[in-house]
Backbone bond lengths (Angstrom), bond angles and torsions (degrees), N, CA, C in turn:
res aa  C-N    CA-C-N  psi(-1)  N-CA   C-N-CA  omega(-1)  CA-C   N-CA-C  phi
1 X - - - 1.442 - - 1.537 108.51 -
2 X 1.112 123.70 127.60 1.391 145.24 -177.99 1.272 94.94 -48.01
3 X 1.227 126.16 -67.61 2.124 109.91 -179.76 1.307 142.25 -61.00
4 X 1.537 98.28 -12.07 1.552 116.21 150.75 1.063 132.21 -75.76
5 X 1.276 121.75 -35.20 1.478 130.73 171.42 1.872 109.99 -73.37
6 X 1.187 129.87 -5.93 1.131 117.56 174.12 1.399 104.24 -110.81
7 X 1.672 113.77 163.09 1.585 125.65 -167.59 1.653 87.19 -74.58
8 X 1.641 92.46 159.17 1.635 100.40 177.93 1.890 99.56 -86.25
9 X 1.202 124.28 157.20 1.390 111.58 168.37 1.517 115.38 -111.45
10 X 1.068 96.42 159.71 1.890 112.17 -160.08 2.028 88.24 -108.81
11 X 1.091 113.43 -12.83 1.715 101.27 178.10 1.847 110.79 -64.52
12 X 1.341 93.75 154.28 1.458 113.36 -175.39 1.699 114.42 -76.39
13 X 1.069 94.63 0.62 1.759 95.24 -169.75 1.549 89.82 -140.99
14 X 1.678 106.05 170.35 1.498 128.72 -140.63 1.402 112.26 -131.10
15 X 1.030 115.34 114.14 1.423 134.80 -162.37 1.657 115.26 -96.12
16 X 1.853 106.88 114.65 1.961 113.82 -170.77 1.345 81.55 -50.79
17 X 1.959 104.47 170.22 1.338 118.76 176.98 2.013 91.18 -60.60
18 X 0.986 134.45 -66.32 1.640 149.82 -160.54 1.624 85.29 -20.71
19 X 1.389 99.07 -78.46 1.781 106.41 175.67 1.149 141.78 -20.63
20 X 1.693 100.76 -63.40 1.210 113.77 170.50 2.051 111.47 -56.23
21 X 1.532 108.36 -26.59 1.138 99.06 172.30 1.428 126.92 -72.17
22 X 1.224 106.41 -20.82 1.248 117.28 -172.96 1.484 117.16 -59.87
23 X 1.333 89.58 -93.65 1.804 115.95 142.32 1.469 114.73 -7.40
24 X 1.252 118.25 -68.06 1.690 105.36 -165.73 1.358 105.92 92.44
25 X 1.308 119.75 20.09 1.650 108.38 178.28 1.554 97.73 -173.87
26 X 1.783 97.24 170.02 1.809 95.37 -162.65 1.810 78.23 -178.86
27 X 1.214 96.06 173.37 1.583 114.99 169.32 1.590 101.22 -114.56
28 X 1.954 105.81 -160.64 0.977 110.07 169.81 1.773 108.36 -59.04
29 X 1.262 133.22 -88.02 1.627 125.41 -156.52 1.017 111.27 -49.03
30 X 1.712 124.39 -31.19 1.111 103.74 176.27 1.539 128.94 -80.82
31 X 1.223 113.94 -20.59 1.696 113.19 162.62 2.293 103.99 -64.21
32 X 1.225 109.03 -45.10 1.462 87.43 164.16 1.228 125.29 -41.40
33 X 1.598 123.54 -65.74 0.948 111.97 -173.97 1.641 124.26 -51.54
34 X 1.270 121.05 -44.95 1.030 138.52 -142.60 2.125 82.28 -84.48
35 X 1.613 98.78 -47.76 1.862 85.28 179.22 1.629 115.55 -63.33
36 X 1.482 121.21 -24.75 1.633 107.42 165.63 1.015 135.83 -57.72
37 X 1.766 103.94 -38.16 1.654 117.55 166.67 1.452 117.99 -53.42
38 X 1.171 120.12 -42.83 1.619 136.64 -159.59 2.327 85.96 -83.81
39 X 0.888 106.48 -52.40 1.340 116.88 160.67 1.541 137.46 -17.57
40 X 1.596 93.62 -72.31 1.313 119.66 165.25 1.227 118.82 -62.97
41 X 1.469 109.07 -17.50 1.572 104.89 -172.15 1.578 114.06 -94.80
42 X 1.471 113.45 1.42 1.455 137.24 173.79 1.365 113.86 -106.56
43 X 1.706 119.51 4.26 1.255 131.10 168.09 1.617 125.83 84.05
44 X 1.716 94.47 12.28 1.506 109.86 170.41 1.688 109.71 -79.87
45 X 1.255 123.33 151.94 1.858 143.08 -179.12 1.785 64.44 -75.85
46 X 1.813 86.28 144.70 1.356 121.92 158.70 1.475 112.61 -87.57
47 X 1.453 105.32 112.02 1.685 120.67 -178.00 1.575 125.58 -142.66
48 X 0.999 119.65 123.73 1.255 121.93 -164.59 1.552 114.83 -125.89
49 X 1.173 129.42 158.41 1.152 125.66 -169.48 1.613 110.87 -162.26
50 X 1.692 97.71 135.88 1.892 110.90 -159.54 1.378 77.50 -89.70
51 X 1.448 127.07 157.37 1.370 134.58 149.54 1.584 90.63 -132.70
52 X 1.381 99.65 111.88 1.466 122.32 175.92 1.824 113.86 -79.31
53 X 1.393 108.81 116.62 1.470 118.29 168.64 1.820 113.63 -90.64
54 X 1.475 101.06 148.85 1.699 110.97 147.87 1.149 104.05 -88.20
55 X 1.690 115.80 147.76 1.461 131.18 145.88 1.842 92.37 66.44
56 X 1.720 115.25 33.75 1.384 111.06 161.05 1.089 105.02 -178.17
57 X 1.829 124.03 -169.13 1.193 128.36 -169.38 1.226 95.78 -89.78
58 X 1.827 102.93 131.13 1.782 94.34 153.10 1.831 137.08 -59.84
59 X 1.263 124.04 154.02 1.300 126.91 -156.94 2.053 100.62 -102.39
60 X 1.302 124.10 135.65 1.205 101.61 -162.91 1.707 92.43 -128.17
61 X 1.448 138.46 98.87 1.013 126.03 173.13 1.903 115.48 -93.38
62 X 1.442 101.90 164.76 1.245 107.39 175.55 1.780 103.83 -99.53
63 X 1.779 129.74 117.65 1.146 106.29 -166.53 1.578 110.91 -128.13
64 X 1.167 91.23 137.38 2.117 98.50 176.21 1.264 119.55 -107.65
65 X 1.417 103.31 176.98 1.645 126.41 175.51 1.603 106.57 -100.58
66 X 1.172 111.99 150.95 1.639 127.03 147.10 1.480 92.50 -123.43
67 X 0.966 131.16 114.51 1.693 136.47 178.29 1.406 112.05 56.59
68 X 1.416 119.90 -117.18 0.913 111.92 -175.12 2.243 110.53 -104.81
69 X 1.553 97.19 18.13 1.812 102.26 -159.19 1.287 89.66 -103.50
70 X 1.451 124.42 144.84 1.627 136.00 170.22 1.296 111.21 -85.04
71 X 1.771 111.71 162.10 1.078 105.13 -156.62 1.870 77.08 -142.32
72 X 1.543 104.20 -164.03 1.773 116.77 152.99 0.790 120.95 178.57
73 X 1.660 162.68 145.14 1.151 166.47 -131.09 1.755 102.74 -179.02
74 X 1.767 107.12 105.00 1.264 96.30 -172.03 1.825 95.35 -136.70
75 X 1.364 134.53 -161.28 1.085 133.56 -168.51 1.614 97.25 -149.69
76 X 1.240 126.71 111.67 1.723 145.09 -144.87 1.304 108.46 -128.83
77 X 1.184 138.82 177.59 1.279 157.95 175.78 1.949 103.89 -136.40
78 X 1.635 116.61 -9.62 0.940 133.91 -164.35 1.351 101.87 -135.88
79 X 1.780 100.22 98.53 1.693 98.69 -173.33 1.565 130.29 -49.75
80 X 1.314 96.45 -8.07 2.005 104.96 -146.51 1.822 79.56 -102.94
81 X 1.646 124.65 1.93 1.745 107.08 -169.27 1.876 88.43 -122.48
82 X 0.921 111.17 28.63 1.785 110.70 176.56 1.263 102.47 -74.20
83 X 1.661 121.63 -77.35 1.134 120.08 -153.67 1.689 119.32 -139.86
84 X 1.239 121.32 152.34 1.362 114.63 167.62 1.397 133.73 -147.01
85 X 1.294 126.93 126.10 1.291 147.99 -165.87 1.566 103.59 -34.10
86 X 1.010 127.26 92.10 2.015 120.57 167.60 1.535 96.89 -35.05
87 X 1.577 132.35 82.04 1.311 136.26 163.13 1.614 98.34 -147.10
88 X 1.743 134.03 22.04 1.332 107.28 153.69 1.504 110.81 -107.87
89 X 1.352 108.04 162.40 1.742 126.54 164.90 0.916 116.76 -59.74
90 X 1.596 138.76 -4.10 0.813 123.84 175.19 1.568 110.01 159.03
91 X 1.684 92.58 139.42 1.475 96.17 -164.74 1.606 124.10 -61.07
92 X 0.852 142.36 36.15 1.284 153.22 175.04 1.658 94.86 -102.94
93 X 1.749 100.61 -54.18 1.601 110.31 -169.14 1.564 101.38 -48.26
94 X 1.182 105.82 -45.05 1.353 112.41 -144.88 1.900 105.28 -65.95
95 X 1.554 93.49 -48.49 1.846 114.19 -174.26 1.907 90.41 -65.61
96 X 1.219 125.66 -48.90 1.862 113.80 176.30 1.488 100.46 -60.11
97 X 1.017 145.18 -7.51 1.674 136.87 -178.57 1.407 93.55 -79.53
98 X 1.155 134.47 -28.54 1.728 132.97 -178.74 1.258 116.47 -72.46
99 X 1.419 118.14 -27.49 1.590 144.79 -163.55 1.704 91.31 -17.23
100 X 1.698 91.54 -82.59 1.442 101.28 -145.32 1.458 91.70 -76.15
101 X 1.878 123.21 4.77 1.791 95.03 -173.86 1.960 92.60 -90.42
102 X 1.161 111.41 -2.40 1.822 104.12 -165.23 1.115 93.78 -89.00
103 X 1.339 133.47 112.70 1.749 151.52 159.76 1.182 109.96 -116.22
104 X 1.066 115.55 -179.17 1.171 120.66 152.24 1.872 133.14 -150.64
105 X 0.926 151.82 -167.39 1.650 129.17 -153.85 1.763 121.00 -63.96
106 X 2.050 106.30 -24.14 0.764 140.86 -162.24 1.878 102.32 -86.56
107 X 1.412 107.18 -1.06 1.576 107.23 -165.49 1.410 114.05 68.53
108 X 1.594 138.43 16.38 1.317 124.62 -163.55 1.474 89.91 -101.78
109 X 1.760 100.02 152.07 1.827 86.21 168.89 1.934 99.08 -108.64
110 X 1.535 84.82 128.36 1.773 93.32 -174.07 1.394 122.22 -82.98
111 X 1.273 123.85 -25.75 1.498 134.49 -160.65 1.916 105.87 -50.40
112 X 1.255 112.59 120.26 1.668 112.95 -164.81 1.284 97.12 -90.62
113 X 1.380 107.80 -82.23 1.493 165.50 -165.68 1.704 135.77 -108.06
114 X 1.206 104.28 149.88 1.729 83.91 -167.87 1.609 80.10 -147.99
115 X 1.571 126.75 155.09 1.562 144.73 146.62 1.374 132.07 -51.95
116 X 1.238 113.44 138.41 1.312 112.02 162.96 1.445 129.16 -62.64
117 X 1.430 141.90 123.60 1.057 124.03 -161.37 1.653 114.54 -49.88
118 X 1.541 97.93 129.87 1.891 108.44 172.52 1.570 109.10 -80.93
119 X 1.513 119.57 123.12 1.590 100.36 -169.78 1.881 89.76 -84.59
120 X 1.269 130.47 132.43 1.655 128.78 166.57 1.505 107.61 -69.36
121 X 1.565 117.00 -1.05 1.991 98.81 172.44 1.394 102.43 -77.97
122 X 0.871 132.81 -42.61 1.597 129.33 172.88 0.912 108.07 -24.21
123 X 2.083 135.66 -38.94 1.128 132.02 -166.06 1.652 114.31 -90.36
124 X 1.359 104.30 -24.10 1.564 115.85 -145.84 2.013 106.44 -61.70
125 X 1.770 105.20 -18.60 1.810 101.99 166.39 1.656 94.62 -52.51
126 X 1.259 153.03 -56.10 0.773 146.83 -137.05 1.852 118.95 -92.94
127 X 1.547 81.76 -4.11 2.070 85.12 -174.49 1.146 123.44 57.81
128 X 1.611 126.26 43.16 1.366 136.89 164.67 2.206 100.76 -60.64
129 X 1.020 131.64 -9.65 1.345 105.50 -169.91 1.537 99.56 -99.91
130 X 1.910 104.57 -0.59 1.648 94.91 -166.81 1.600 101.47 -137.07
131 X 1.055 106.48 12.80 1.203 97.69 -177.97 2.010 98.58 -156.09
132 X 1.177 111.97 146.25 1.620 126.56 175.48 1.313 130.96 -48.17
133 X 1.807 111.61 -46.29 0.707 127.87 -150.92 1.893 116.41 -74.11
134 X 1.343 105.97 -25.02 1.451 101.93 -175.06 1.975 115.04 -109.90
135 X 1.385 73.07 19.51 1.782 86.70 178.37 2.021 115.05 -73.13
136 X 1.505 102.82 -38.62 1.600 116.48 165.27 1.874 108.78 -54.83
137 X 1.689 115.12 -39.55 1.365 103.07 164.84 1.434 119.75 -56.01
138 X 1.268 119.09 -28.06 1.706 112.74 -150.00 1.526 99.16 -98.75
139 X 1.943 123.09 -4.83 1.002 120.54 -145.97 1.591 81.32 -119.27
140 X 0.697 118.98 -16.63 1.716 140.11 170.27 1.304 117.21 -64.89
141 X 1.761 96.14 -58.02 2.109 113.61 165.92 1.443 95.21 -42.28
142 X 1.389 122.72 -70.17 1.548 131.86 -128.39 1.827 89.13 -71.78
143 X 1.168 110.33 -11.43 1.718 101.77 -165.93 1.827 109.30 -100.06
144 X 1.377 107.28 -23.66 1.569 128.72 157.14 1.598 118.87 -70.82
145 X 1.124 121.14 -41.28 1.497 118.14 159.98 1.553 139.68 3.62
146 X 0.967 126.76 124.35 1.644 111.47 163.15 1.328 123.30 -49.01
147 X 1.650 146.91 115.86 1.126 123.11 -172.89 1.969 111.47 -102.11
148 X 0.896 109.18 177.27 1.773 95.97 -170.51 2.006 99.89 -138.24
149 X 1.035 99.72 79.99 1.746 117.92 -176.91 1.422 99.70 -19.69
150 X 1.571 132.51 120.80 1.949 111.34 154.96 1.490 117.38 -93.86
151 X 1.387 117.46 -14.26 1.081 126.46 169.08 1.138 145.62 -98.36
152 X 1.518 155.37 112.75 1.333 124.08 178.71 1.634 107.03 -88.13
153 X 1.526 111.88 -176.00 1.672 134.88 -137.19 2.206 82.93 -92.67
154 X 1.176 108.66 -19.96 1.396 104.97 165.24 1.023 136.58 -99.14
155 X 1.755 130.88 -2.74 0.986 151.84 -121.75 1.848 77.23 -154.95
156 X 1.265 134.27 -31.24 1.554 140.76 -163.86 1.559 82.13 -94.67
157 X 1.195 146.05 -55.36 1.593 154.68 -135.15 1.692 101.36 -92.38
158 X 1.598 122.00 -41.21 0.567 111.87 167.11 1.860 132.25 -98.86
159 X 0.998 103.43 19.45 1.413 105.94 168.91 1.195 125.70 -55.00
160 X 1.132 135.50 141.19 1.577 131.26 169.45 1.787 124.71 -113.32
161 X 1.220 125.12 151.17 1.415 117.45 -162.72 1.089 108.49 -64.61
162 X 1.521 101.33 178.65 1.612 123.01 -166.98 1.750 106.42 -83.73
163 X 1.337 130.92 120.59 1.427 116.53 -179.67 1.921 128.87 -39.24
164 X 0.630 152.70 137.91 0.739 175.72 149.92 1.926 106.87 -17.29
165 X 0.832 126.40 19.02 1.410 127.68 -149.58 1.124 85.95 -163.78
166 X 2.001 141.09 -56.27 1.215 130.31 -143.46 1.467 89.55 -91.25
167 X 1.090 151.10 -35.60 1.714 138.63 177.14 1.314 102.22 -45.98
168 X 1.444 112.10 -61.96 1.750 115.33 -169.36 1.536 108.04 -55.36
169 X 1.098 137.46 -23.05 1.249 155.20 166.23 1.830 119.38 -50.32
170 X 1.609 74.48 -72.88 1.617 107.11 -166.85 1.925 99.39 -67.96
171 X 1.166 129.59 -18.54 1.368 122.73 -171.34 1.409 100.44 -118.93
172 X 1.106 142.73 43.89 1.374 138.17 -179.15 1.346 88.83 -91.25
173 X 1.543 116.25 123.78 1.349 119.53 156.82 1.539 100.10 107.06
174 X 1.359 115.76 -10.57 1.391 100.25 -155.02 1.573 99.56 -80.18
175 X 1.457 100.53 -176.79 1.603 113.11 170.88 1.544 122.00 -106.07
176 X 1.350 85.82 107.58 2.227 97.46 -155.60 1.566 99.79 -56.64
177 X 1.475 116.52 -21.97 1.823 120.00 -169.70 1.538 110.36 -74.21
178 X 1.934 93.90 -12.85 1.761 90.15 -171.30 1.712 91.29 -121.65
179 X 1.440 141.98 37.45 1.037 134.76 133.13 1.372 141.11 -62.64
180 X 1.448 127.26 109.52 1.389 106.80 -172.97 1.785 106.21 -67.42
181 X 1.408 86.03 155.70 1.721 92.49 177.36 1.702 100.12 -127.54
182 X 1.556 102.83 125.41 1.733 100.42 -171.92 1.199 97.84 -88.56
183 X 1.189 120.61 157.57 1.411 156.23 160.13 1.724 96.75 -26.67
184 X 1.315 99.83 141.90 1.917 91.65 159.50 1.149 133.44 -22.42
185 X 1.625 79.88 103.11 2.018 98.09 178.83 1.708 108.54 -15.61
186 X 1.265 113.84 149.83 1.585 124.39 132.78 1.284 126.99 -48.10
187 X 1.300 128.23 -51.76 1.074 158.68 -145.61 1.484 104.11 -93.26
188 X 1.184 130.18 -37.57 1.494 130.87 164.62 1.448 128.45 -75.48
């Protein structure tokens, strides 16, 4: 898959899908964007979706249908949050299939919250797939959003860390410059 094979990028700013082709590299939104475009061109609605972390970076996939089953195609630093098979019932199912891959350096698993799908044609007067400039609007949308809680505040308390084995796993390949690193552990 084309978003695996390119380096993740550690820059502060956000690259149209065109770019990211160019380039050879993208972060998380910008491999979203760039997987809706690639998307659309297989005749899927452009949809994207924030899955909001504590104590890490949120995860931003681009997500489809095969009938009525969800799918996602995203660009990670966290092998296990790339991609997913259009085989859940439903998008809730689909964003808990990430559960145990969203950690973060600290072993915590962060994943809170996730978005309502953002449709990106809303954007397309503006040439978000070819040009830079209206990508800060859409990144703006994704933070106004409806969000849809997966956890409650007891259900967060009792969580327990990530094994010890699944980081070393889960980061093979990654780009250590674009890991968030939280603030003083919990855990210490």
């Amino acid at each position: 898959m084309f978003l695996d094979s390119i380096p993740s990028s550690t820059d502060k700013f956000y690259r149209c899908p065109l770019r990211v082709l160019r380039e050879r590299k993208g972060h998380c939104f910008d491999g979203a964007l760039f997987a809706a475009a690639a998307l659309r061109r297989i005749g899927h609605p452009l949809r994207i979706v924030d899955m909001h972390a504590e104590r890490d970076d949120d995860q931003m996939p681009a997500v489809f249908q095969k009938g009525r089953l969800w799918g996602a195609v995203a660009k990670s630093n966290l092998v296990g949050l790339r991609y997913r098979e259009p085989v859940y019932l439903s998008l809730r199912e689909m964003v808990m299939s990430c559960f145990e891959f969203f950690y973060n350096l600290d072993r915590e698993k962060t994943l809170r919250a996730y978005t309502i799908p953002l449709n990106l044609r809303t954007y397309d007067r503006l040439g978000w797939e070819v040009a830079d400039g209206p990508l800060e609007i859409i990144a703006q949308r994704t933070d106004t959003i409806r969000r849809i809680q997966v956890l409650t505040p007891e259900m967060v308390r009792r969580l327990s860390l990530v094994d010890r084995r699944s980081p070393q796993a889960g980061l093979m390949g990654a780009e250590a410059a674009g890991l968030y690193r939280p603030p003083r552990s919990r855990a210490s």
